[in-house]
C-alpha positions in Angstrom: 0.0 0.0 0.0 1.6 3.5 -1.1 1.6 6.2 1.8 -0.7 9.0 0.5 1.3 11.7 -1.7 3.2 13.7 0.2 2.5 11.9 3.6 5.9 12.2 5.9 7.7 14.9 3.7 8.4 18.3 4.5 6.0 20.7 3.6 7.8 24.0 3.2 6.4 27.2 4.9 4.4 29.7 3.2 6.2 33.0 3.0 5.5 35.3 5.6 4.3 38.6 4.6 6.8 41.3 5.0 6.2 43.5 8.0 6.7 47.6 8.1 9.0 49.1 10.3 6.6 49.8 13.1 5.1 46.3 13.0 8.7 45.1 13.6 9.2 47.8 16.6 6.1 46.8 18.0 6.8 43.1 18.1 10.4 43.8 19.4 9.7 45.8 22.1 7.1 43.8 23.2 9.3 40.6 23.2 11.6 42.7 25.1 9.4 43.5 28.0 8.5 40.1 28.5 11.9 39.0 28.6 12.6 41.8 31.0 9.2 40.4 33.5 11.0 37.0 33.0 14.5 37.6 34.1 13.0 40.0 37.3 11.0 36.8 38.1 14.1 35.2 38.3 16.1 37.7 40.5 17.8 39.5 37.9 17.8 43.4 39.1 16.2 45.4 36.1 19.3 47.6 36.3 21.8 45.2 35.9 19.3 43.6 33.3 19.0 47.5 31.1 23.1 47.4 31.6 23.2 44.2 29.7 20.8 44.9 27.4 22.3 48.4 26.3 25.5 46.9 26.1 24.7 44.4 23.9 22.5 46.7 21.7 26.1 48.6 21.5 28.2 45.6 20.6 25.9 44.6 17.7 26.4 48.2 16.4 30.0 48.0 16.7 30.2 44.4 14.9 27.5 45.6 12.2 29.1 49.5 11.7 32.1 49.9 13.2 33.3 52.3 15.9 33.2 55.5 14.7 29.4 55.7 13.0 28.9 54.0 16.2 30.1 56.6 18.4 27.8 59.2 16.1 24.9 56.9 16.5 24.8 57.3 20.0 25.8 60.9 19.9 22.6 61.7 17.8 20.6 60.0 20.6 20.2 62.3 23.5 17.7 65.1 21.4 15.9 62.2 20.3 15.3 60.9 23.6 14.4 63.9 24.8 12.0 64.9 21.8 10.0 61.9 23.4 11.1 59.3 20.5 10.8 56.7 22.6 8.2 57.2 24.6 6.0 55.3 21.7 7.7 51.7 22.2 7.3 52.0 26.0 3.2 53.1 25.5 2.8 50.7 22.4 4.5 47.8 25.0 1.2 48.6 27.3 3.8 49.9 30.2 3.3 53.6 31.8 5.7 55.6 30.9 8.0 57.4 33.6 7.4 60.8 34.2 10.5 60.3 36.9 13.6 62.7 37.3 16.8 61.7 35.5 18.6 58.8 37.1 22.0 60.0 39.2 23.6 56.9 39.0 26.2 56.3 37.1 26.3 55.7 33.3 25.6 52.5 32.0 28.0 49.5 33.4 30.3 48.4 31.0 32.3 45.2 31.5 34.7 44.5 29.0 34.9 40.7 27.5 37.8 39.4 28.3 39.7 37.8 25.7 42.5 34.8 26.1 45.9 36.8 26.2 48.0 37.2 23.3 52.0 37.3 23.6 53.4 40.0 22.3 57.1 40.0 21.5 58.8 42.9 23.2 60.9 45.4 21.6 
């Protein structure tokens, strides 16, 4: 007896239908806040959790740009943070949005990863 056609073979996916850019913004962010409820519920400060986060963010624009556009990247941030930017992905996540004073804290903790070491002949 044949198996019916087809039966046990991959059927491929149907394309997905491409998404805009505030489709994609919305989805991220909200993946983001869940992951953020996730880790809290697992004792990870949300601090230390936005320290990882930002760093990481940073590193992936360092890998994909380099340093330099990089460095003016961030530099262009602070009037678009405080032209309310992104207030949207916080209120589109369904969180409040803080009306709260400028942290004092220090900046964002960077740890640097720590490579094997490399001998270097001396001169």
């Amino acid at each position: 007896m044949n198996a019916p056609q087809g039966a046990g073979m991959h059927q491929p996916q149907q394309p997905r239908q491409a998404l805009g850019p505030d489709e994609q913004n919305r989805i991220v962010a909200a993946e983001i806040f869940a992951i953020v409820d996730r880790c809290t519920q697992m004792g990870v400060d949300e601090d230390g959790f936005r320290s990882a986060i930002m760093t990481i963010a940073i590193a992936t624009f360092v890998t994909a740009m380099g340093e330099e556009k990089t460095a003016m990247f961030v530099e262009s941030l602070p009037p678009q943070i405080r032209g309310g930017l992104f207030r949207s992905f916080v209120a589109g996540a369904g969180r409040p949005v803080p009306q709260a004073q400028a942290p004092t804290a220090s900046p964002i903790r960077v740890k640097p990863i720590t490579q094997p070491a490399q001998s270097h002949p001396r001169r």
